[in-house]
Each structure stands twice: as structure tokens, then as C-alpha cells.
N, C-alpha and C positions, 0 to 999 in steps of 0.2 A: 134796624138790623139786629138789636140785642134780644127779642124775642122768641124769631127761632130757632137760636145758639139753646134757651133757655130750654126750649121744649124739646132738644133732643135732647138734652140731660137727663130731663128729670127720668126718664127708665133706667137709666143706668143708674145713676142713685138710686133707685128703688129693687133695682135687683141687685146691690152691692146689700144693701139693708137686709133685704132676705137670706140673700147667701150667708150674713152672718147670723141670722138667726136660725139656718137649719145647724150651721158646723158648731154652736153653742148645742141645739137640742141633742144635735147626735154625741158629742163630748159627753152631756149630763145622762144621756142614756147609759155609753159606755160605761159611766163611771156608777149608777145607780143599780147595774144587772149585774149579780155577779154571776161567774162562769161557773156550767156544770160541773157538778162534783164530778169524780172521776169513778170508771167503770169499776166494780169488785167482784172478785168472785164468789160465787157464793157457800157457805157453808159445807162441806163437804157431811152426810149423815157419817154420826156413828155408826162403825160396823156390827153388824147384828154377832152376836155370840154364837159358835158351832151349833148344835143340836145335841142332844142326852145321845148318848148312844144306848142301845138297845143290848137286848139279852143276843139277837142275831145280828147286830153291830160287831159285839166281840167275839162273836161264833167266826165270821166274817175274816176279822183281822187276825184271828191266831191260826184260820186256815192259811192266809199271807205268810203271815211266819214260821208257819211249818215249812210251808215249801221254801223259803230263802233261806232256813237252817239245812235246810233238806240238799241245797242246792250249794251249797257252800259259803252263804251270801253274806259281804262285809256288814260291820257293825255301825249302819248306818242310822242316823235318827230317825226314825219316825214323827209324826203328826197327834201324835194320840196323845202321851204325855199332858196333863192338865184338862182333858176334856171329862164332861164329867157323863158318869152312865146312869142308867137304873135298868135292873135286872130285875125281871121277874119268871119263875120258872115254876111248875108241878111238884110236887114229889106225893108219895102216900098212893099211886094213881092202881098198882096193884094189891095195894088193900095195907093191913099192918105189919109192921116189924116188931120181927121177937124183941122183946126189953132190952138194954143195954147194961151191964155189970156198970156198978156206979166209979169203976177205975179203971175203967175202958176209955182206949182213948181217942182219940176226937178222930173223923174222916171226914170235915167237912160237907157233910151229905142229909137234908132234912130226911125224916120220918115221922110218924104214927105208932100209936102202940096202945092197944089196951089197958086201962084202970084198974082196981080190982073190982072184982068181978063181973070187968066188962060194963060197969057204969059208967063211965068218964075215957075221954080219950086222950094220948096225951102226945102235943106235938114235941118234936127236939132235933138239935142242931145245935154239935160239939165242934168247932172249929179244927182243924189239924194243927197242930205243931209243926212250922214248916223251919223253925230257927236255923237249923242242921241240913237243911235239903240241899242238894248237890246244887237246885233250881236255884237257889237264892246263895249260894255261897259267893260271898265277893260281890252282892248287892250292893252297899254298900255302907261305909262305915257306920254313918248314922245310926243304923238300924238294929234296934237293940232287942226285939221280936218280930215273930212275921206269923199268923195265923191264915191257914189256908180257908178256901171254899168252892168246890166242884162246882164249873155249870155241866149239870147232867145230863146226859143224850147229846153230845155237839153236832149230832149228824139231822136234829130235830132244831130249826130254829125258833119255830112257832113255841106260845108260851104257856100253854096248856098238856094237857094228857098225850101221851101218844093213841092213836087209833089202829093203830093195825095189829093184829090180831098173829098169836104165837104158832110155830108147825105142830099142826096139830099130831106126827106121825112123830113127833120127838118122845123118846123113851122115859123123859125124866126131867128132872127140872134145868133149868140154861142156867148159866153164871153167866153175869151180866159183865160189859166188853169196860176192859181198865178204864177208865179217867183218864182224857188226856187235854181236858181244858179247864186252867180255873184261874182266881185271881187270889191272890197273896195279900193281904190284908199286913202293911206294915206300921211298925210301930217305931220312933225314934228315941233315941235315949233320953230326950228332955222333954216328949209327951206323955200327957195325961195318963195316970195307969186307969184312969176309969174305962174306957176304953175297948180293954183287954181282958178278952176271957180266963183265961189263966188255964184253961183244961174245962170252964164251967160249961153248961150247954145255956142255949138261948132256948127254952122249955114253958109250954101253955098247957093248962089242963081246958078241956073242953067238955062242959056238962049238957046234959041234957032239961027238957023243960019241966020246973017243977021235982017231982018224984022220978021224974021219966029216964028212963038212961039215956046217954047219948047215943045217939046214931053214926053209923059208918055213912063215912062221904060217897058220894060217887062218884065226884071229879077227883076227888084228890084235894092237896091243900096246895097255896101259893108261898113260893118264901120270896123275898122282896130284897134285893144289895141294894144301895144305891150309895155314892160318895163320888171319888173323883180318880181319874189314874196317874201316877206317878211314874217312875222312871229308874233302870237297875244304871248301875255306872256308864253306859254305854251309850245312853243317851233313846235308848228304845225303851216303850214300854211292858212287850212280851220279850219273854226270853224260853226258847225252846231246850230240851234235850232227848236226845233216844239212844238205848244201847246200843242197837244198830243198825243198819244202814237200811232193814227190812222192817224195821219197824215205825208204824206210826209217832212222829216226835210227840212229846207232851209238852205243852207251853202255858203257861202262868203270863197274867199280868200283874204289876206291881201296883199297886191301888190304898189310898186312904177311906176307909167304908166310913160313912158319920149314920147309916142307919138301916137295921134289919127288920126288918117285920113278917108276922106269919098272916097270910090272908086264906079267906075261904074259897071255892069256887069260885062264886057269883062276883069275887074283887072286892068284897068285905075283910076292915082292918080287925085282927081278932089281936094281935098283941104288936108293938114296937117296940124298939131299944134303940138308943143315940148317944152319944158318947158323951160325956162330963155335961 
């Protein structure tokens, strides 16, 4: 009788044996895997930096700020403040200007002018003296010069010659429509005086080849700002005025220039200047 006692055991011994050898392998699994890392997220990119604003960037915003001076509109901050431009504009495109008396002073406006005797041509661009301008009074402390620069024709965004053609039934010559958009070039009391014109003009002579006199452009020439804008107390960086309420306002930005240059037609660099 002790036989088949024997032989019902033996499975059950055998599947005790097993059961402990899977809850061993699964134990040393447990213990041998370790748990996934945990989810991250990922990287966010660097935000990309505004875009240069253009010569019709700020044609653009000083039309805004005409209308919100115009309109009675609070002293609110704008967005511009630190973005940085390049301006490139015409001028010369009706041919040459009379000479300028050498104590004449500045209108921030390029030109052209004949050499003597018409050999050599010679570019220039006097900054305005803007220290005293109603525009800039109470700029702010800082600011211990300000040298202006017209962008020309505001009502032209494009950066070349105008193309339209004068009345031809006009008796005489036109004077050209006031200035009323530019950027204000300032200087702080603890920067660089290299910088700063002083009343000097920013001036190229342009020869021709060999013996040959120079030639009259046909496009005209390019003048070139390029720097960054800055900010009057107010936290804007145009600041408008007009005598009256029928007049077009005039508005300035405030801006640090780090470089001028004269270019030709074609977008060829004939001279530069950068500060210190």
C-alpha cells in the first residue's frame, strides 16, 4: 500500500520545486531590469531674433506714430526699442547740388556736387545738430548729443530713385515737401566721442578712370544707416510733433547708428565709417 501514496506525491513535489524556481527567476528579473527612465521634455529651440527692420519698416512705424500723436494717443511702449535696422535710401537721383559753404550747417540729407572743373565728384552728408530740438528735449538725461538723419521721400518706401516724372505745365522750379521722418542719432555722456561728427560731413571724392573725368550717375547714389533703435523717456521709440492740428506731424526715431556708408547704384561699397 505504500507505493501508490508514493506516486501521487511525487507531482506535487515537482510542481512545488518548479513554482520555486520560477518566483526565484522572476525575483532576479525584477531585481536585474531596471525601470525606465522617466519621460522629459524636450528642449524648447532658441527663439529666433526679430528681423532688421528696413528703410519701409520705419517709413511704416512713424506712419503709426503719426496717427496715435495725431489721435491724442497715451504714451504707451512700443515693440521697436532694441530691434536693430538698415536703411538704405537714393539720394543725388536729380543730378548735383550747388557746393555747400564749409560753415554751413548740417541737414542730415546726402548729395553730390561737382569737383573742380568738373573732374571728380564728390559725395557728402552733414548730420543735423539735433541737441536743442523741441523733438529730443527731455529725451533723456543721458544724452549729451543727438545728430540727426532724414529718411527722404517717406511717402516712397522702395530704396532706390523715384520714377515718376515732374508737371510738366509747372512754371518753375518745385521746393521739395519739408522732412518729416528721420532718426536721431544719440550720443550719451560716457560714450565714445569717436563716434560723433561734430558739424564734420561724412564726404567721398569719386574719380574717374585713369585721366578720364568722372561721370554723372544715373541712378543716383545709396547712403546706407544701419545700428540699432533705442528709446526717448517714455518708453517709445518715435516720438512725433506738429504745430498744428493740420499739419502733417514730424517724427524721429531715437537710435544708436554704429555704421554709414556711401554706395553706388549697382549696391557697390564706395566708402564706410563705424564708430571707435
Amino acid at each position: 500500500m505504500l507505493e501508490p501514496i508514493a506516486i501521487r506525491r511525487l507531482p506535487v513535489v515537482a510542481l512545488a520545486a518548479s513554482g520555486l524556481i520560477m518566483t526565484a527567476c522572476q525575483g532576479e528579473s525584477e531585481k536585474t531590469t531596471p525601470p525606465p527612465p522617466p519621460a522629459t521634455e524636450p528642449d524648447a529651440a532658441p527663439a529666433a531674433p526679430p528681423p532688421v527692420l528696413s528703410r519701409a519698416d520705419l517709413i511704416q512705424a512713424a506712419e503709426a506714430a503719426a496717427s496715435a500723436y495725431a489721435a491724442g494717443g497715451g504714451p504707451d511702449r512700443d515693440s521697436l526699442s532694441g530691434r536693430r535696422f538698415s536703411v538704405r535710401q537714393a539720394f543725388g537721383c536729380q543730378g548735383p547740388a550747388p557746393v555747400a559753404a564749409e560753415d554751413a550747417p548740417g541737414d542730415g540729407l546726402g548729395r553730390w556736387s561737382w569737383g573742380a572743373e568738373r573732374k571728380t565728384l564728390r559725395l557728402s552728408l552733414t548730420p543735423g545738430d539735433w541737441t536743442q530740438s523741441a523733438l529730443i528735449s527731455g529725451g533723456s538725461a543721458d544724452w549729451e548729443a543727438v545728430e540727426g538723419f532724414w529718411l527722404n521721400r517717406p511717402w516712397l518706401r522702395v530704396e532706390g530713385c523715384p520714377a515718376g516724372q515732374g508737371d510738366p505745365l509747372a512754371s518753375g522750379p518745385v521746393a521739395p515737401s519739408p522732412q518729416t521722418v528721420g532718426l536721431a542719432a544719440v550720443h550719451e555722456q560716457d560714450s565714445s566721442r569717436l563716434g560723433r561728427r561734430n558739424g564734420r560731413a561724412y564726404s567721398f571724392v569719386v574719380r574717374g578712370e585713369g585721366d578720364q573725368p568722372a561721370v554723372a550717375p544715373a541712378g543716383g547714389y545709396r547712403l546706407v544707416l544701419e545700428g540699432r533703435l533705442t528709446a526717448f523717456a517714455d518708453g517709445r521709440a518715435f516720438r512725433c510733433r506738429a504745430s498744428s492740428p493740420d499739419q502733417r506731424p514730424v517724427c524721429i526715431a531715437a537710435a544708436q547708428i554704429d555704421r554709414v556708408a556711401f554706395e553706388d547704384a549697382a549696391g557697390a561699397v564706395l566708402s564706410e565709417w563705424r564708430p571707435g
